[in-house]
C-alpha positions, 0 to 999 in steps of 0.5 A: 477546534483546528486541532481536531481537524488536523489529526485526520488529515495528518493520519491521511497524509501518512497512510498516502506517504506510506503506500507511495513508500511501498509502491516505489519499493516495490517498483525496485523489486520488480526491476531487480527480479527482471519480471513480474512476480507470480501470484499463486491462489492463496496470495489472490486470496489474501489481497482480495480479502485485505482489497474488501477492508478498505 
């Protein structure tokens, strides 16, 4: 039964692990570029639409 319930939790875990993974890496990036980077119409699109799905 436990089992069960741990599988959620684990794939939880990972999705959170992954996204601190990307925000750090991300974090990097910008330091390195010395600005912010520029989003043009089509890449707010594109987060907007992936934004709904979650």
């Amino acid at each position: 039964m436990f089992d069960l319930v741990a599988v959620p939790i684990c794939a939880d875990l990972s999705k959170e692990a992954e996204l601190l993974v990307l925000r750090h890496e991300n974090q990097v990036l910008r330091c390195q570029l010395d600005r912010q980077p520029r989003w043009d119409h089509a890449d707010r699109l594109w987060l907007t639409g992936l934004s709904r799905l979650a």
